[in-house]
C-alpha positions in Angstrom: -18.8 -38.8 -6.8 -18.0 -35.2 -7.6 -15.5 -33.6 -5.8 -16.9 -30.4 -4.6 -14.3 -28.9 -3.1 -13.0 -25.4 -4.5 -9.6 -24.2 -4.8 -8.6 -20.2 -4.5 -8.5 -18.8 -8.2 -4.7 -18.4 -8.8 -5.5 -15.2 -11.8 -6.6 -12.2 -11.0 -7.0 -8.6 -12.3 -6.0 -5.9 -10.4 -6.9 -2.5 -10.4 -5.0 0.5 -8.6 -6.2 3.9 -8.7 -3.6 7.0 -8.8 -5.3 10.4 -7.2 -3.6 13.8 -6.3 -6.1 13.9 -2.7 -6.4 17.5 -1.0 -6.5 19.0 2.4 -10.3 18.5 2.2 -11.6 15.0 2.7 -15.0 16.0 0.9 -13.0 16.6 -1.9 -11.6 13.0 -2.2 -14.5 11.0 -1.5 -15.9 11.9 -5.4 -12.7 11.0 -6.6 -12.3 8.0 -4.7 -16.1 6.8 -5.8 -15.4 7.6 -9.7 -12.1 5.8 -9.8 -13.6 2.6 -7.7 -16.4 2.1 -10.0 -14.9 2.9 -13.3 -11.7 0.3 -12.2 -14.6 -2.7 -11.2 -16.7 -1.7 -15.0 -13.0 -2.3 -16.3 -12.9 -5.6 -15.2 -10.7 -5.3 -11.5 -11.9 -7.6 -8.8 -9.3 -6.3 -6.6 -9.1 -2.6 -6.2 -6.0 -0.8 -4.6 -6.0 2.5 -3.5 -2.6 5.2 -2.8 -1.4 6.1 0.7 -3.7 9.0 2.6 -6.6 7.8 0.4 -9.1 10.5 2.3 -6.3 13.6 3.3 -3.4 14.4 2.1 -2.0 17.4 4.5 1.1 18.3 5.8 0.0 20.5 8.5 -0.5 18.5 11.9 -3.1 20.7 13.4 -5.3 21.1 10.5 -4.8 17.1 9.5 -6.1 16.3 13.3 -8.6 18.8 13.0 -10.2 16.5 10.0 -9.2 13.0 11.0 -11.9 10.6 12.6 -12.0 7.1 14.5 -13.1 4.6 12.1 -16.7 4.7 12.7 -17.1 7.8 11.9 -14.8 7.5 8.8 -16.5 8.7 5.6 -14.0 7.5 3.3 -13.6 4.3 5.4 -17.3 4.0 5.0 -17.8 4.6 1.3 -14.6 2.4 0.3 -17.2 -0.3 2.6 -20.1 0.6 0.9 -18.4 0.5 -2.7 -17.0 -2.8 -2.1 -20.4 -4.2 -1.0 -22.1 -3.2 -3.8 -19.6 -3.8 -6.9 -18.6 -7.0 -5.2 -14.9 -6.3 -5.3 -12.6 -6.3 -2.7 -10.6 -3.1 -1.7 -7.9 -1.8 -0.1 -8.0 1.4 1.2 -4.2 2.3 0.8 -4.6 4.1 4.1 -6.2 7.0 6.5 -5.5 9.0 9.0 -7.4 8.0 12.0 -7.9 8.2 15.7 -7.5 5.6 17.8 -8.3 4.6 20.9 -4.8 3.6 22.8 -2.3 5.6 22.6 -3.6 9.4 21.4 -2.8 11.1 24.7 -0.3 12.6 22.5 -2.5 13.9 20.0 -1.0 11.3 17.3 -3.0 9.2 14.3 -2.5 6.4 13.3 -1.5 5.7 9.4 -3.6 2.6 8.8 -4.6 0.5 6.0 -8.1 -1.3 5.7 -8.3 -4.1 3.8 -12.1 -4.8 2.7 -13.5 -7.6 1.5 -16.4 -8.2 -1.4 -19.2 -8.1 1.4 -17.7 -4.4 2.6 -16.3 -6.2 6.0 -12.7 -5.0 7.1 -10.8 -8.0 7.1 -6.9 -6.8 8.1 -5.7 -3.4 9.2 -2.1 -2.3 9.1 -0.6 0.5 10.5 2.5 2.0 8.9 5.8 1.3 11.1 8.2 3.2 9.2 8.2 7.3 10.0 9.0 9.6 6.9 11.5 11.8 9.5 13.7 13.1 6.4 15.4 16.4 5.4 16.3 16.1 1.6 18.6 17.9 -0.4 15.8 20.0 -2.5 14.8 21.3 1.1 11.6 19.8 1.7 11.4 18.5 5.5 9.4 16.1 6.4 8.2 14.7 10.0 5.4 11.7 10.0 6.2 11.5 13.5 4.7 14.5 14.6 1.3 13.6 13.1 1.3 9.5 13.4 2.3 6.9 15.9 4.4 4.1 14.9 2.3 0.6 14.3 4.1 -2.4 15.9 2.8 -4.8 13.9 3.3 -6.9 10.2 0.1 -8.0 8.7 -0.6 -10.8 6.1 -4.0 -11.2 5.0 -6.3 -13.9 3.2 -7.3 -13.2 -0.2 -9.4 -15.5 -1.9 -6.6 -15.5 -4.3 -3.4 -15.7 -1.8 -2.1 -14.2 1.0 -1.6 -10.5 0.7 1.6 -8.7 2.8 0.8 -4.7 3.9 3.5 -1.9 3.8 2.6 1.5 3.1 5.3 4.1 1.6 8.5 4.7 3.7 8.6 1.0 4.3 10.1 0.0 0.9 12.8 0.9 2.0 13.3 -1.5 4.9 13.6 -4.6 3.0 13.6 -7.5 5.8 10.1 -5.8 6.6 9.5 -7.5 3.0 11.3 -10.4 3.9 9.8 -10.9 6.7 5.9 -10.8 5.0 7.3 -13.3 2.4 8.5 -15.9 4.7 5.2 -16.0 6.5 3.4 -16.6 3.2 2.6 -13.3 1.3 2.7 -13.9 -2.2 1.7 -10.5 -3.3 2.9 -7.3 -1.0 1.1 -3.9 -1.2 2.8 -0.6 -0.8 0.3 1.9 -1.3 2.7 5.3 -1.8 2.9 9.4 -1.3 6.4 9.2 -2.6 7.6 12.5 -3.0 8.7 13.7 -6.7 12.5 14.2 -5.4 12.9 10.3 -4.0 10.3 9.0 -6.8 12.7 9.9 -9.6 15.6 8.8 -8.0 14.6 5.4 -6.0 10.8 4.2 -6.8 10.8 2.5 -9.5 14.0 0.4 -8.6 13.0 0.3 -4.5 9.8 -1.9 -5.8 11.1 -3.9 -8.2 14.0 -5.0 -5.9 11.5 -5.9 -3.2 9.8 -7.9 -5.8 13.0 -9.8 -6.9 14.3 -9.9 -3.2 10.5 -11.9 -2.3 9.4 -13.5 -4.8 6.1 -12.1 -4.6 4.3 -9.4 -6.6 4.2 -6.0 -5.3 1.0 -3.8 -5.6 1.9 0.2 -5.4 -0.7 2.6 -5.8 0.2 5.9 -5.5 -0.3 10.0 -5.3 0.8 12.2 -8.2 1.0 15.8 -8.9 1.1 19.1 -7.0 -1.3 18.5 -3.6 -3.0 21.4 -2.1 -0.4 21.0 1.0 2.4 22.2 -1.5 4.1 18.7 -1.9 4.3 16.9 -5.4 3.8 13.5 -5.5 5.9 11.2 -8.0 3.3 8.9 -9.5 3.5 5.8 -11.3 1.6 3.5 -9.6 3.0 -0.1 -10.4 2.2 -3.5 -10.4 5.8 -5.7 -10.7 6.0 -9.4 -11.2 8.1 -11.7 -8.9 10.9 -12.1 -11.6 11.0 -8.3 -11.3 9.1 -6.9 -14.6 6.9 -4.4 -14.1 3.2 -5.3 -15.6 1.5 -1.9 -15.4 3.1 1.6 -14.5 0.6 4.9 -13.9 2.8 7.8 -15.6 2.0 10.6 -14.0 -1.8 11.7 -14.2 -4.4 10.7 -11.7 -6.5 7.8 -13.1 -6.5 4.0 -12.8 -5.1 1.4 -14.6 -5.2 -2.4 -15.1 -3.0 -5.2 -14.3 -3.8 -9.2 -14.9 -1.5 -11.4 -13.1 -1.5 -15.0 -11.8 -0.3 -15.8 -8.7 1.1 -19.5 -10.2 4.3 -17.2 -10.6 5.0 -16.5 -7.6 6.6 -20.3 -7.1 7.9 -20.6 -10.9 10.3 -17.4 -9.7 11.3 -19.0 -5.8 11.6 -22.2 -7.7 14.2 -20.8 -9.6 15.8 -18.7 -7.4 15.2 -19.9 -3.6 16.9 -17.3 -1.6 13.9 -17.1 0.8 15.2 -20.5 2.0 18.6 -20.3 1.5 19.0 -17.5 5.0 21.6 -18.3 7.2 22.1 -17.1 10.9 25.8 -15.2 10.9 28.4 -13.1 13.2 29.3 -10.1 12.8 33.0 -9.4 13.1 34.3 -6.0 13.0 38.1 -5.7 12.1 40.5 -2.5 12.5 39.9 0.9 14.4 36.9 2.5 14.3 
């Protein structure tokens, strides 16, 4: 008797497009088409795309002036349409969209769509972590002024493995990370707007010690270049193994780029180093004046 039954394909190549998205959403949905199909004729059957996929804008009033609920999304609905047809799966790094709940405010949401081969959404994350920062270069930045925090962590099913979402800011809240790992993620996206100021000094080391930290491979697609907001995006999209090498970095010009990894890696490195199950509950004791 044969056995028939099938077992997830543990190898995998990965595609992640890097774009420089405008103010105008017509303006990215070319860009977004171009990169998608030139990344699946490459050989990706797992497409990743950056952070504000459809708009990238600064300015609250004019972003809520272009944002849509999902189903009348036009990059939501091409990424669908494009995964349908190529027969890869997708994830839409994320969009600004209204929602339903909680907009009384006149908040978005920062959300991530994960679509699978047939162009159905199949996991949605919105981003928990607010970009409220003042940096030393004097840029200013307030993501809570446009978006709402999401509540929720989300691991998906891959037919490859189990897939953890973050967007941006949250790299740098690593028991986030810890926290997708534990319940199963072998590979973690962080689809990225990092700005060129905390790119240089933090991104490339942020990643690679969530990597390290989970075991699990981390998936960052990301902006680049000068956005017709007047930020500047850092670049270098990355894909970083579980032992903490990185497999593919962007540079910093829009395009995509290719990565083949196998998830069998993901338990040779907790094998050898298994910190996810060495946690240990503890006290804190504070000693001296404060």
């Amino acid at each position: 008797m044969t056995n028939t039954t099938s077992t997830p394909a543990t190898s995998l190549t990965l595609g992640l497009l890097q774009m420089t998205s405008s103010i105008h959403p017509e303006e990215n949905l070319a860009a977004l088409e171009a990169g998608v199909r030139d990344l699946a004729a490459r050989g990706a059957r797992f497409v990743l795309t950056p952070e504000m996929t459809g708009i990238l804008d600064g300015n609250s009033a004019r972003l809520r002036g272009n944002a849509r609920p999902e189903h009348a999304d036009e990059t939501l609905a091409l990424a669908r349409r494009l995964a349908a047809e190529l027969g890869v799966w997708l994830l839409l790094g994320s969009q600004a969209v209204v929602t339903d709940d909680e907009d009384a405010d006149g908040r978005l949401a920062n959300r991530a769509f994960l679509i699978d081969s047939a162009g159905q959404v199949t996991a949605r994350y919105d981003k928990i972590h607010l970009f409220d920062v003042d940096l030393p270069s004097g840029e200013r930045y307030r993501e809570s002024a446009s978006y709402r925090p999401g509540r929720n962590a989300v691991v998906a099913a891959t037919p490859w493995g189990r897939l953890g979402l973050a967007i941006c800011y949250d790299v740098r809240f690593p028991h986030l990370f810890r926290t997708l790992a534990k319940a199963g993620a072998q590979m973690i996206a962080v689809p990225a707007a990092f700005t060129r100021t905390t790119g240089e000094a933090h991104w490339h080391t942020l990643l690679r010690a969530r990597a390290i930290e989970t075991g699990c491979f981390i998936l960052a697609p990301a902006q680049t270049g000068l956005h017709k907001d007047g930020r500047t995006t850092f670049g270098h999209s990355l894909v970083v193994a579980p032992w903490g090498e990185i497999l593919a970095d962007g540079g910093e010009e829009a395009g995509g780029i290719l990565a083949e990894i196998d998830l069998a890696h993901v338990e040779a490195a907790r094998s050898r180093i298994p910190a996810l199950e060495h946690d240990r509950a503890f006290d804190l004791v504070e000693v001296g004046n404060t």
